[in-house]
ZAMARGU-4260 file (C-alpha; in steps of 0.2 Angstrom, whole numbers, plus 5000, padded with zeros to 4 digits):
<rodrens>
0) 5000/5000/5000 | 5005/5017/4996 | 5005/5022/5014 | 5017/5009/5019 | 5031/5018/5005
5) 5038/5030/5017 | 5036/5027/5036 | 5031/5041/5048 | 5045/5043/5054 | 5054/5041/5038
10) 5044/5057/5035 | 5048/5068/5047 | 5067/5064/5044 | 5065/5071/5027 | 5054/5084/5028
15) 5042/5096/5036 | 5024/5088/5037 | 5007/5094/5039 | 4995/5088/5049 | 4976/5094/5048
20) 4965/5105/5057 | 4952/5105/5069 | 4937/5091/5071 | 4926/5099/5083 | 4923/5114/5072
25) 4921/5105/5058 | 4907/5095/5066 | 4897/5109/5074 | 4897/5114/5055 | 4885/5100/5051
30) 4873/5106/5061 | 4869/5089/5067 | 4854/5085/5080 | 4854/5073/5093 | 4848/5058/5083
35) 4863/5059/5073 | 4871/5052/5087 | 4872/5035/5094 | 4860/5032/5105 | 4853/5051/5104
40) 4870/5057/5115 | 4870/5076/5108 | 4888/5080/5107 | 4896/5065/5107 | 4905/5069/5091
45) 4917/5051/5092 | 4901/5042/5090 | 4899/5050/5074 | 4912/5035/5067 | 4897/5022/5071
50) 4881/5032/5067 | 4888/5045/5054 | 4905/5038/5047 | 4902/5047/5028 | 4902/5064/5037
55) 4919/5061/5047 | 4923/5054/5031 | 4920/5069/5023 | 4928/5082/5038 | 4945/5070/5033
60) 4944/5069/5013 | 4943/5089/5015 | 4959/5092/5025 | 4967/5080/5014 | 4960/5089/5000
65) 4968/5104/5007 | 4986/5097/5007 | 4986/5086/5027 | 4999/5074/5025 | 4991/5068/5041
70) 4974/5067/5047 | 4969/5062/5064 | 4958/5049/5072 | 4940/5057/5077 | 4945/5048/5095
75) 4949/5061/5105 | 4939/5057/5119 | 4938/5038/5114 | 4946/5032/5130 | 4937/5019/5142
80) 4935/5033/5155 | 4926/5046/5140 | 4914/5034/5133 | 4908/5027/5149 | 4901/5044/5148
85) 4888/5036/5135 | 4888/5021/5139 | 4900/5015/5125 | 4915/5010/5138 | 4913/4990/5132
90) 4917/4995/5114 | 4933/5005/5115 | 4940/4993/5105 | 4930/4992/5094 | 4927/5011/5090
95) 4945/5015/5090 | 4948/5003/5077 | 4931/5009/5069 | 4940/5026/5070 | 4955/5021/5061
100) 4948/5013/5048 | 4937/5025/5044 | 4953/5038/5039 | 4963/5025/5033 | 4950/5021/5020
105) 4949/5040/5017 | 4969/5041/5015 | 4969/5026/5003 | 4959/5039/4991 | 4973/5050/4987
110) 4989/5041/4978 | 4998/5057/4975 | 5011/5055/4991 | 5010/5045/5006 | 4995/5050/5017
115) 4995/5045/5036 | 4983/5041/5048 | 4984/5047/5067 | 4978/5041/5081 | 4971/5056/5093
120) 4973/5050/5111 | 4965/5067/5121 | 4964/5067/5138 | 4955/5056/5152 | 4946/5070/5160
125) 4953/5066/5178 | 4968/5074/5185 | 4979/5061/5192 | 4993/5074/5200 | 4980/5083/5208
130) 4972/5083/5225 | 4955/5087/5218 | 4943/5075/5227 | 4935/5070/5211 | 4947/5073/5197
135) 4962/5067/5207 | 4957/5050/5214 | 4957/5040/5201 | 4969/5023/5203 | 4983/5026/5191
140) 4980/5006/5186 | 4961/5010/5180 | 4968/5025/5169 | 4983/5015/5161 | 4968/5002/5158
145) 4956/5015/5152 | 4972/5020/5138 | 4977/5003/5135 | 4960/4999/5127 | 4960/5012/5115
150) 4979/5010/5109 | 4972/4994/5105 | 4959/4999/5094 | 4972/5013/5087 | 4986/5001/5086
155) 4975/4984/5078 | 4966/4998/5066 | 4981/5005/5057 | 4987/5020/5063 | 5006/5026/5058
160) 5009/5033/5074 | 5000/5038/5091 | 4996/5055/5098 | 4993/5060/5114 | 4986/5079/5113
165) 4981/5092/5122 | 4988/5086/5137 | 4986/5097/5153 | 4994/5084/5167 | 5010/5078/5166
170) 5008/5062/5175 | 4995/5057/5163 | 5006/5056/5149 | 5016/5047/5156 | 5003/5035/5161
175) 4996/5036/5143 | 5015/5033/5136 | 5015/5016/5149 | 5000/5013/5141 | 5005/5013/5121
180) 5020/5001/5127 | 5011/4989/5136 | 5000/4988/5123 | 5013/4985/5109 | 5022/4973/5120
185) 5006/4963/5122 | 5003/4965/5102 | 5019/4963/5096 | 5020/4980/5085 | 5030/4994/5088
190) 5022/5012/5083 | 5027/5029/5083 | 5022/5039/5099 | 5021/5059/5100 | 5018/5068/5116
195) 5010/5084/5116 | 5006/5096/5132 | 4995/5113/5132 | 5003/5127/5138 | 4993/5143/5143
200) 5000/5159/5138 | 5013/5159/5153 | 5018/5145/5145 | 5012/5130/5160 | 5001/5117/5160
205) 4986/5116/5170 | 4993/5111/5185 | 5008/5122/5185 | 5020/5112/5175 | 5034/5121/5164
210) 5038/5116/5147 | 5054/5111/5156 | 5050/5099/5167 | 5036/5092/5156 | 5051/5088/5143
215) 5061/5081/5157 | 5050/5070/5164 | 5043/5062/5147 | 5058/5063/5133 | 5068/5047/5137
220) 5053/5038/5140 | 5055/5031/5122 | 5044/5043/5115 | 5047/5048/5096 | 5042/5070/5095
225) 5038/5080/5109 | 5025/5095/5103 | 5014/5109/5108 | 4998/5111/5103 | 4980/5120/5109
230) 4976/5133/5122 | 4986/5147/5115 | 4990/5153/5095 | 5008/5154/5092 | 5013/5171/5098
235) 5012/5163/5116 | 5020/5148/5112 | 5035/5157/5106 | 5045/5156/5122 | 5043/5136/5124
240) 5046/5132/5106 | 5061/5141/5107 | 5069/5134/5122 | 5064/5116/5112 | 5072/5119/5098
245) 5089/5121/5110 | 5086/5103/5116 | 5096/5088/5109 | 5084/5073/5106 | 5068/5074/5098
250) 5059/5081/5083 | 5046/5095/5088 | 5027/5097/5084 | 5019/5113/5086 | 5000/5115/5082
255) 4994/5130/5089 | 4974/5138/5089 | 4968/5151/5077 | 4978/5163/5089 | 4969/5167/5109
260) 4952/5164/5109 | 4939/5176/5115 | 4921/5172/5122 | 4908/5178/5112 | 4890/5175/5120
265) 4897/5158/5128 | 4907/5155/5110 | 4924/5152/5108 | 4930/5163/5094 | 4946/5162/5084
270) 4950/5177/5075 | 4970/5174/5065 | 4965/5169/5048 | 4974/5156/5035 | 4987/5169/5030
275) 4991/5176/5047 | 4993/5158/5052 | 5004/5155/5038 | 5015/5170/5040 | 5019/5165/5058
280) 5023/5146/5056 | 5033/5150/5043 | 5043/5161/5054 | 5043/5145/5068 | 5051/5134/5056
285) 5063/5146/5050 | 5069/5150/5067 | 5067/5133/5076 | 5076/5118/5064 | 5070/5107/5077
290) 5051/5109/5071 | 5045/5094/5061 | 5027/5095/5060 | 5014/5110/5059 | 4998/5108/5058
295) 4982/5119/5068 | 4970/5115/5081 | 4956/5124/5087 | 4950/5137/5077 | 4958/5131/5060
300) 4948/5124/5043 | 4954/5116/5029 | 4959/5134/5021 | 4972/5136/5034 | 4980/5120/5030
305) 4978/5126/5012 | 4987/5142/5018 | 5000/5129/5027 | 5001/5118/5011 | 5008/5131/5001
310) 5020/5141/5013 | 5031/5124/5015 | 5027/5119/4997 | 5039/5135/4995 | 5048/5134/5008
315) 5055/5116/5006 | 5058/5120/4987 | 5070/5135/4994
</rodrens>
């Protein structure tokens, strides 16, 4: 298969690659009502892959249309813990893999270059460093568990490499990291893993943590690229990135929002257009050799990664 002709990490060794944009947005695009759902769960826009896999289909084929090289998993919240939520806890396997196959199948459309399929890993929803009587109590076993069941969906569907985003706890990437290894241990297949935290715009994670320490306490664990990405647009991840790109060992992903969102009658709004967005990766990846892959999260559509598509198109021909 034409995916299979250049590994991911092949990839990023040889060139700058472009993930896609945002899911969410894209869904609340569609306008969808809550029988779209499974089982009439308003909102719960991973369970589009079982009760509306054309349209995710659709959200996937158009940022590959745009130029992605990569398109995610819609899995974000497709942990054990997550669909407990609804009720769909028993089939985490099952709709991980569901998942996968779905943007495989979409990525098998387009026989111009490689195309590669993410797995989105988001997080639990608890706070495991925490001493939040509800978020922190949590038995570190049941959320290794909890992440074990979706890399196994992740891992047995396809994906070319793992991505745990949007990370605002520190010792839950590291349980999430456990968790990718145990489950490639047990299956016998080795995948990519890249480790991502949110930073606010005085550059720390929720609980306090600096890019710093978070590099520190993750980047020997055998991951494959350390990144930043949500929470902020790139001015404010400036500082981080830069300090980064002055480490040693790992490739760096940065995939910020449409610039600082502002509330707008309850509404997030994300104001930096496709070519503003353009103008200041292109001045990351000028700066900072270490960046590997670009991409946008909240805030961004398909004609942002257009705008992304053809600022490295130009810049790798330089």
């Amino acid at each position: 298969m034409l995916h299979m002709s250049e590994s991911f990490l092949e990839a990023i060794h040889n060139r700058i690659i472009l993930f896609d944009g945002a899911m969410g947005t894209e869904i609340q695009k569609l306008n969808l009502h809550p029988q779209d759902f499974p089982k009439n769960h308003d909102g719960f826009n991973d369970g589009l892959v079982l009760s509306k896999p054309e349209c995710i289909k659709q959200i996937h084929r158009n940022y590959l249309n745009a130029g992605a090289d990569c398109i995610e998993t819609n899995t974000f919240g497709s942990s054990k813990l997550k669909l407990d939520e609804y009720g769909f806890g028993k089939q985490t396997v099952a709709l991980n893999k569901q998942a996968t196959s779905i943007a495989r199948d979409v990525c098998n459309e387009f026989t111009d270059r490689p195309r590669y399929v993410i797995g989105s890993i988001g997080p639990s929803g608890f706070l495991p460093s925490s001493n939040d009587p509800d978020l922190g109590q949590k038995p570190l076993e049941e959320i290794i568990g909890s992440f074990q069941l979706q890399v196994e969906g992740l891992i047995v569907g396809g994906v070319d490499a793992l991505l745990i985003e949007t990370s605002q706890d520190i010792l839950e990437v590291k349980l999430v990291i456990e968790s990718c290894k145990r489950t490639m241990s047990t299956l016998g297949l080795k995948v990519p893993i890249i480790a991502n935290v949110t930073l606010d715009q005085y550059g720390k994670m929720l609980l306090g943590t600096n890019v710093q320490s978070a590099f520190t306490t993750v980047s020997d664990m055998g991951i494959d690229v350390f990144g930043l990405n949500c929470s902020t647009g790139p001015d404010e991840m400036t500082p981080s990135v830069s300090w980064l790109n002055e480490q040693d060992n790992l490739p760096i992903l940065v995939i910020p929002n449409a610039g600082m969102p502002y509330n707008d009658a309850g509404k997030a709004i994300y104001k930096m257009t496709p070519d503003e967005l353009a103008i200041k990766l292109e001045n990351f990846i000028v700066k900072f050799q270490k960046i590997k892959i670009i991409g946008g999260c909240c805030g961004t559509t398909p004609d942002h990664i257009a705008k992304l598509r053809k600022m490295l198109d130009q810049y790798q021909k330089k």
